[in-house]
C-alpha positions in Angstrom: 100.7 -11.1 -122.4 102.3 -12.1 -119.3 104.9 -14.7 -119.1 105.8 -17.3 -116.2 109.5 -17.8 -117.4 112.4 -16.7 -119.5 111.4 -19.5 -122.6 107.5 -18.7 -122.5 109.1 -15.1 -123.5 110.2 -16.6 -127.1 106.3 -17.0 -127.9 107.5 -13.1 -129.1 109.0 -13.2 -131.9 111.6 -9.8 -130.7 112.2 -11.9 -127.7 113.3 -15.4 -129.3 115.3 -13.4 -131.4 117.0 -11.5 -128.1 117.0 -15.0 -126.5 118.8 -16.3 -129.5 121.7 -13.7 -129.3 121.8 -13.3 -125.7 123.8 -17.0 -126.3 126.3 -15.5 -128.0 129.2 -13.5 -126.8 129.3 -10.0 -128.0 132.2 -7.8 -126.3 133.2 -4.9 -128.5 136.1 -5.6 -131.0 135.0 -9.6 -130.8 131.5 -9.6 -132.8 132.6 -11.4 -135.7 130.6 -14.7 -134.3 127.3 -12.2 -133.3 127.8 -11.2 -137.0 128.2 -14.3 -138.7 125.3 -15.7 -136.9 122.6 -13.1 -138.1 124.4 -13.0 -141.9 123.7 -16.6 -142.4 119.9 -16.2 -140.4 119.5 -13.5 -143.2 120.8 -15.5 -146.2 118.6 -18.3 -145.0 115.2 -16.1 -145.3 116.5 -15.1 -148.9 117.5 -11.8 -148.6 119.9 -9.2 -149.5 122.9 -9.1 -147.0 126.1 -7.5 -147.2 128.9 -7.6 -144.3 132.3 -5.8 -144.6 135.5 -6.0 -142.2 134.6 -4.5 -139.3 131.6 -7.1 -139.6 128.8 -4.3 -140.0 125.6 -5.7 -141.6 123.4 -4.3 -144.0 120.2 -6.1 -144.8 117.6 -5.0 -147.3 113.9 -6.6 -147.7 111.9 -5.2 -150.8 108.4 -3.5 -149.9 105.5 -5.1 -149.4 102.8 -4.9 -152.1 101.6 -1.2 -152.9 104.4 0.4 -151.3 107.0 -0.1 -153.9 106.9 3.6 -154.7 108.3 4.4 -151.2 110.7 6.1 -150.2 113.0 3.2 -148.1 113.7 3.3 -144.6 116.8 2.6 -142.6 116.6 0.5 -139.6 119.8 0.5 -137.3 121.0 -0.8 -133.7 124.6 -1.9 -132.5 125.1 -5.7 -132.1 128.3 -5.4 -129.2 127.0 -4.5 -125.7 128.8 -3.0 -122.3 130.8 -5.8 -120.5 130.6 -5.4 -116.7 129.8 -7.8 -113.5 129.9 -7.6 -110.0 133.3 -8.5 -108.9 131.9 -11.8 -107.0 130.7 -13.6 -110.0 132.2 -15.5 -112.9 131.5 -14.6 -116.0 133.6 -14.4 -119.1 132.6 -12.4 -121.6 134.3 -13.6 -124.5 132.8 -17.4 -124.3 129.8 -17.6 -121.6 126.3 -16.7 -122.5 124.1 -14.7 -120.9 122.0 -15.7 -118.2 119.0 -14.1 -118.0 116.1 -13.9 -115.3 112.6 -12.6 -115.7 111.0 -11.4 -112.3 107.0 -10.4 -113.7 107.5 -7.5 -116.1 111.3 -7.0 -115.9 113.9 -8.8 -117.5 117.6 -9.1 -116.1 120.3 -10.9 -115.2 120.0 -10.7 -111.3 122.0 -8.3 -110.9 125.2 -10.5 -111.7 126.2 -8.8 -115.3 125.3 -6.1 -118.3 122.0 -7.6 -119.8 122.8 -6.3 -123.4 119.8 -5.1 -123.9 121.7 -2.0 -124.8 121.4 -3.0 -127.9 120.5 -6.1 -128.1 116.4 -5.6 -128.0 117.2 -2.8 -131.0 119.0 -6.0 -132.8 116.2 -8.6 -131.8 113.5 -6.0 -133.4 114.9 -5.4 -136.4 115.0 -9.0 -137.5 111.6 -9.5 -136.3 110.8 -6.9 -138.9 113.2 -8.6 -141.5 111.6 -12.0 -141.1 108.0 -11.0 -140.6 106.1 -11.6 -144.5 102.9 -10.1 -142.8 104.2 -6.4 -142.4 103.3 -3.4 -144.2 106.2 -1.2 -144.8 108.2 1.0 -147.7 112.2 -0.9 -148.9 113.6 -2.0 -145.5 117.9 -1.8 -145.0 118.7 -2.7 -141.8 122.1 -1.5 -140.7 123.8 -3.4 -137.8 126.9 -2.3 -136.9 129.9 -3.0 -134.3 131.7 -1.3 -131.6 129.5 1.5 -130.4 130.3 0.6 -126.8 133.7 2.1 -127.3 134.7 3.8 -130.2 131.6 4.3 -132.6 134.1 2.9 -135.4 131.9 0.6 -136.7 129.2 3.3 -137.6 132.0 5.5 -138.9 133.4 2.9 -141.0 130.1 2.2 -142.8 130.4 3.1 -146.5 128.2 5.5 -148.2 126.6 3.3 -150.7 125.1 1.8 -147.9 122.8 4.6 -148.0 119.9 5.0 -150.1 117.2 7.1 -148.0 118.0 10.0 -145.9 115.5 8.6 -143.1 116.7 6.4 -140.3 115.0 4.6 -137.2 117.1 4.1 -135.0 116.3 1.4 -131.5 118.7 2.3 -128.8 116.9 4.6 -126.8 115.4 3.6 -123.2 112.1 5.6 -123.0 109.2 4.7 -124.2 107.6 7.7 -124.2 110.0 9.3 -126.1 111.3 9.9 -129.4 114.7 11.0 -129.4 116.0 13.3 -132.1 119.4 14.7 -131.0 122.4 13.3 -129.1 125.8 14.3 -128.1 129.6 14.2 -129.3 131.9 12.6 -127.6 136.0 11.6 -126.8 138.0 9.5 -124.7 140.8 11.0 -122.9 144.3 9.0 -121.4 145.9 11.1 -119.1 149.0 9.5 -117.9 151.7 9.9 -115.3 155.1 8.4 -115.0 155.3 6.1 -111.5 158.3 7.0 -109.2 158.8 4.1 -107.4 160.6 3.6 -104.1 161.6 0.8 -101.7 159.6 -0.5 -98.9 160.5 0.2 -95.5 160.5 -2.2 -92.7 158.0 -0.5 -90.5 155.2 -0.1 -93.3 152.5 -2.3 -93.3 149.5 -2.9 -96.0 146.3 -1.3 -95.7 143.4 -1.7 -98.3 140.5 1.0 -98.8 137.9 -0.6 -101.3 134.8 1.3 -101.8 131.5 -0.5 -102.9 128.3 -0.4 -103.2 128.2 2.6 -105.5 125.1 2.3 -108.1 127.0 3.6 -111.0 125.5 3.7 -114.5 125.5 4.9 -118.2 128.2 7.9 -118.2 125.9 10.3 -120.4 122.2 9.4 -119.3 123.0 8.5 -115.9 125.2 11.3 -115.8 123.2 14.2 -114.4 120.9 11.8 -111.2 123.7 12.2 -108.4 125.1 9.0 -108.6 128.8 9.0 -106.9 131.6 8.5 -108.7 133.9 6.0 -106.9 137.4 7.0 -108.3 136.5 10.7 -107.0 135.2 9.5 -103.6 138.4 7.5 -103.3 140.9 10.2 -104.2 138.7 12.8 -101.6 139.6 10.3 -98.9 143.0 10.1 -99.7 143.3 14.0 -100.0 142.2 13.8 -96.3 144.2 11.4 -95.3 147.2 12.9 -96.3 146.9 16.0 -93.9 147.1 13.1 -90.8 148.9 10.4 -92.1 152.2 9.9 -94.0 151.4 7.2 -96.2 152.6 5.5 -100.4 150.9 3.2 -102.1 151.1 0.0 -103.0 148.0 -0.2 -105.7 145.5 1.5 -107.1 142.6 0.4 -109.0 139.0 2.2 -109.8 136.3 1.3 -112.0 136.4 -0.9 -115.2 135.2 1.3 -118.2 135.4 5.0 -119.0 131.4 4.5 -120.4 130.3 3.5 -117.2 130.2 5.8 -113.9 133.0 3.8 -111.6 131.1 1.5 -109.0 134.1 0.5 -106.9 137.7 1.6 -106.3 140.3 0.1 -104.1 143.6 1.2 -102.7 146.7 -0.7 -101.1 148.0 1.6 -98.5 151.7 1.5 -97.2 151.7 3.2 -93.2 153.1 2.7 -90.2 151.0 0.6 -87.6 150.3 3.3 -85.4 148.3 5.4 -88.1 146.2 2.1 -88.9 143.5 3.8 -86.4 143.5 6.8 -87.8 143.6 5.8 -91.3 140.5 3.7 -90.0 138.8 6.5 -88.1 138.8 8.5 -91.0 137.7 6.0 -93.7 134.7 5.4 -90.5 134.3 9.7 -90.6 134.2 9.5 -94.3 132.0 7.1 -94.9 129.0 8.7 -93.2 129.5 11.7 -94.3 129.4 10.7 -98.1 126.3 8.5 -97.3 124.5 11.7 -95.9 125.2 13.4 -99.1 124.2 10.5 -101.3 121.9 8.8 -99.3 119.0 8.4 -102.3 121.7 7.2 -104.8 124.0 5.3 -103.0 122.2 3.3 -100.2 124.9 0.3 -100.1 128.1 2.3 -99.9 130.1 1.0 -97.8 134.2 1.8 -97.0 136.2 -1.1 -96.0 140.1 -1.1 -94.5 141.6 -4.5 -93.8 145.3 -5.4 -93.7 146.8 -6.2 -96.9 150.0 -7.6 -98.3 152.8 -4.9 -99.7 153.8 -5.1 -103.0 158.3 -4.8 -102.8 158.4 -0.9 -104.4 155.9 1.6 -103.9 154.8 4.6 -105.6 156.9 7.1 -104.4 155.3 10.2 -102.3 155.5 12.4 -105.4 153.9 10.3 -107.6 150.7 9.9 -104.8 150.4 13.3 -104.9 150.5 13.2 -108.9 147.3 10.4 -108.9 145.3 12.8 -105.8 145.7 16.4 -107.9 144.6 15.1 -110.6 141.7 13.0 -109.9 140.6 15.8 -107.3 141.4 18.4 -110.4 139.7 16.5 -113.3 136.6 17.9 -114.6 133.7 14.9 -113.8 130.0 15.7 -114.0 128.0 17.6 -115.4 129.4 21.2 -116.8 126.7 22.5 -119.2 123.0 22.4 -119.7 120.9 23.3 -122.7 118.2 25.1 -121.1 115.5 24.9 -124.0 115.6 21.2 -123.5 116.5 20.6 -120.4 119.3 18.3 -121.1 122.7 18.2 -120.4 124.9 19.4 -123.3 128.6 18.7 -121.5 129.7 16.3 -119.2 132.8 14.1 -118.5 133.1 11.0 -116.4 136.4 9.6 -114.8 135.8 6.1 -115.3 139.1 4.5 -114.8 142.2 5.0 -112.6 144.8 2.2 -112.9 148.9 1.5 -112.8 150.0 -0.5 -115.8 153.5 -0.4 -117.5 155.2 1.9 -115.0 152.5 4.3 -115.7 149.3 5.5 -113.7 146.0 6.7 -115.9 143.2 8.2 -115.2 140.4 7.7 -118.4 137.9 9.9 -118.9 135.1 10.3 -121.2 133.5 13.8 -122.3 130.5 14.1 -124.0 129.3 17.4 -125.9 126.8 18.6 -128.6 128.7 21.3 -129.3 132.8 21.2 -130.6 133.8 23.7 -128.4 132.2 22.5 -124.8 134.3 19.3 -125.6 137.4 21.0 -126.2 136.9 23.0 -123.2 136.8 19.7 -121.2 139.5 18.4 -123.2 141.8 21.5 -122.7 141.2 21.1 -118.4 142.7 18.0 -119.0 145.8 18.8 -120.7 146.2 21.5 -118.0 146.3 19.2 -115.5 148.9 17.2 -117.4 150.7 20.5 -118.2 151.1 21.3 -114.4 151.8 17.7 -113.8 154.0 16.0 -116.1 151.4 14.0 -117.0 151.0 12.6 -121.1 147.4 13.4 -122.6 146.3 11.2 -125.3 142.4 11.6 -127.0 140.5 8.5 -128.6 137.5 7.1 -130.0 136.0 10.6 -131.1 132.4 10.5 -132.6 130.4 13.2 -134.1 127.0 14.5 -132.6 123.5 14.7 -133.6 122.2 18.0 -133.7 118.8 18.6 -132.9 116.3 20.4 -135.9 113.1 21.5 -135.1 111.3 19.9 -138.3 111.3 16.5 -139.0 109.0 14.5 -141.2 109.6 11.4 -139.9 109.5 12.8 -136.3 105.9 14.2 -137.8 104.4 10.6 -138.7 106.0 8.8 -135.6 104.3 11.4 -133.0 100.8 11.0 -135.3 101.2 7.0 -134.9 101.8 7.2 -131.6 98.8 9.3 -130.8 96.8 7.5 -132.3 98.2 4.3 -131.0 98.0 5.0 -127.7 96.0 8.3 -127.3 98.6 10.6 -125.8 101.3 13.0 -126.8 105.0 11.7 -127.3 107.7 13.3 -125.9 110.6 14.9 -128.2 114.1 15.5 -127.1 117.8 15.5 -127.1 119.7 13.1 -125.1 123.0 13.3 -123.6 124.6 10.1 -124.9 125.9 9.0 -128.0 124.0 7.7 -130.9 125.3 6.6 -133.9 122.9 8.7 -136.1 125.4 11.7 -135.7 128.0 9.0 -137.5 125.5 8.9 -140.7 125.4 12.7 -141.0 127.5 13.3 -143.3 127.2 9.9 -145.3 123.5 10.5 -146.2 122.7 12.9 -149.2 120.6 15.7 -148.0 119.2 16.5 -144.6 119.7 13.2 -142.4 116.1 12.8 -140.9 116.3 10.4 -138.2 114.6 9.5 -134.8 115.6 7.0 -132.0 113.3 5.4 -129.9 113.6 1.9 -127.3 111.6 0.6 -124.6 112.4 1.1 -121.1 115.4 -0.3 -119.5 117.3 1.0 -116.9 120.9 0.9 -115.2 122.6 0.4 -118.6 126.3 -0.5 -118.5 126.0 -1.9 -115.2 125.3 -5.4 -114.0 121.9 -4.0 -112.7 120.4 -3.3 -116.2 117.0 -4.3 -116.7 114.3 -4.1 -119.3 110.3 -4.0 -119.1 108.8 -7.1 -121.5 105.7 -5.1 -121.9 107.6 -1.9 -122.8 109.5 -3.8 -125.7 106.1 -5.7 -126.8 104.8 -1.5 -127.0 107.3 -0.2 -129.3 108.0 -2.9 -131.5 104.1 -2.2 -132.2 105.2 1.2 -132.6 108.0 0.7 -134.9 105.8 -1.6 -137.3 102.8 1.0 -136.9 105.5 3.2 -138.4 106.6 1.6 -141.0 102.9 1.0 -142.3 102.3 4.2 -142.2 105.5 6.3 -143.7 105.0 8.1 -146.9 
């Protein structure tokens, strides 16, 4: 069906529900409004809901007639969403909704903010499910939980009773010609430096670097496309700057969230006037050089200097050194594929470089399948620390998924989806985090659990957009699913 305008899309019952939540703020750690909302929409269609304190829902609806016998099935998406916006607009996150624009097939936000389709549209289709009394399907729990964005806690949290089957769909994939059955591990990692500080000198002036235009992305699936990471492209300028120009600074600020590959990155440069050309020639140098080498991924980039005013101390020469080894030595990237699928198994992303509380960090996150590739990552780090003087500090760790080769419900999905829509569906790992790999070792038996989503694109970034037609595909898919589980 196509659809002139954003309110001719709630004809759909996934997209008045997404509509209906895209109204209310849902920034990790502050979803206890999101939450409340769908609790009392669930007690209002009758049925079973439970929510505990980190606001997680769980929402059962009994089986439709003749598949009583069933074994039930767990629905689950994450009701918080990424947070970012282009430095130009106004937007606050905590009260204002989200505005949302629909250009033919593809819905966004026009490029101002996150869309929260990541996971909202997972959210929107399972309570199309919940409410719909014309479905065919086995016992339904939905599980909704909170903070995936950062920490995974909510999934963690999740008590065991909560889970009654072994078999989970989850919605927070971004393909839709793919099933996903396997995701990655993952920590975040504060690496901190004591600031030296030291007074400003009477023949210094303020320059400011900001770098823009960067596309950024999703730290895991965006991860591996050559997309430039601006704290890195920063501290590389720097690094050459250094060998002309004797220079402190003033302030230093990159990217926004440690999930999200850094966009922009700005410096406040204290020099004398006379190197204000050079600083400028090479910042001119640089710039074409690093749009030659990420000319498909980066078409906007752009290097700016203009005069800028001095904060009264300055990081001292040591400590500039400090912040330019250690971005330049972090590990960001990718470090390790798996070759049978073709995905990335290891990566880490520097997504945040800022001075707070007479300290400068540098954030990190590292995703792995495997244990020891993260503490590989993990143990660079503290190297660099260790050779630095630099405090490491690791957070928000979440298990992964590992991939098996025989699934059951992977078997009836594929055969649905054949039959659906007459070809083959892709199966594979992905190199993000899903919280399936949270429910491992709450589920009795073998977990068997798939993830699948619609396409969307440029998550955790204020370009995110999702196909209508896509979502309107796999909520057909899901339900298909359900109708026809054993």
């Amino acid at each position: 069906m196509a659809y002139k305008c954003v309110e001719d899309l709630r004809e759909h019952r996934v997209f008045y529900h997404f509509l209906e939540i895209s109204k209310i703020p849902r920034q990790t750690f502050f979803e206890k409004e999101i939450s409340d909302f769908i609790l009392n929409w669930a007690k209002g269609l009758g049925l079973e809901v439970y929510q505990d304190e980190k606001y997680n829902l769980l929402i059962k609806k009994p089986a439709t007639l003749g598949y009583e016998n069933k074994k039930p099935i767990i629905i689950q998406a994450h009701i918080d969403m990424v947070c970012e916006k282009r430095p130009e607009v106004e937007h606050d996150f905590r009260k204002d909704p989200i505005n949302l624009v629909l250009e033919g097939d593809i819905l966004s936000t026009g490029n101002r903010t996150t869309l929260g389709g990541d996971d909202g549209i997972g959210v929107a289709m399972a309570m199309a499910v919940l409410e719909d009394k014309n479905l065919k399907h086995p016992p339904v729990e939905v599980i909704l939980t909170t903070c995936e964005e950062e920490d995974m806690s909510g999934a963690l949290s999740v008590d065991k009773s909560w889970f009654n089957t072994n078999r989970v769909i989850n919605i927070d994939h971004v393909v839709d010609t793919e099933i996903i059955a396997g995701s990655c591990g993952g920590i975040g990692v504060d690496l901190r430096f004591p600031v030296e500080y030291t007074n400003k000198a009477d023949n210094y002036k303020g320059y400011k670097i900001k770098i823009t235009g960067l596309r950024g992305g999703h730290s895991g699936e965006d991860i591996h496309k050559g997309r430039a990471n601006a704290n890195v492209l920063l501290a590389n300028l720097l690094n050459l700057l250094r060998e002309k120009v004797n220079f402190l600074i003033s302030d230093i600020k990159g990217g926004n969230f440690r999930l999200a590959i850094p966009r922009e990155a700005h410096v406040t440069l204290a020099l004398e006037e006379k190197d204000a050309d050079t600083l400028k020639d090479i910042a001119k140098h640089f710039e074409y050089e690093a749009k030659k080498i990420y000319e498909e991924t980066a078409v906007n980039l752009k290097i700016e200097v203009s005069e800028d005013i001095l904060a009264d101390k300055l990081l001292s020469k040591n400590t500039v050194d400090k912040i330019i080894d250690a971005i330049i030595l972090s590990p960001n990237g990718v470090s390790s594929m798996i070759g049978s699928l073709n995905v990335v198994e290891s990566s880490s992303n520097l997504g945040e470089v800022y001075v707070k509380d007479e300290y400068v960090y540098l954030v990190t996150e590292i995703r792995a399948t495997f244990e020891k590739n993260r503490d590989y990552l993990y143990n660079k780090i503290a190297l660099i620390g260790k050779y630095l003087g630099g405090e490491l500090r690791g957070f928000s760790a979440y298990p992964s998924w590992v991939y098996k080769p025989h699934s059951s419900l992977r078997d009836t999905a594929n055969k649905v989806y054949s039959e659906l829509f007459g070809e083959e569906i892709k199966t594979l790992a992905v190199h993000a985090g899903l919280e399936c790999g949270c429910f491992v070792d709450k589920i009795q038996g073998d977990m068997d659990a798939i993830s699948i989503g619609p396409n969307a694109w440029d998550l955790h970034s204020p370009n995110e957009r999702l196909s209508v037609s896509s979502t309107e595909k796999v909520y057909k898919f899901l339900t298909h699913i359900l109708e026809n589980l054993d």
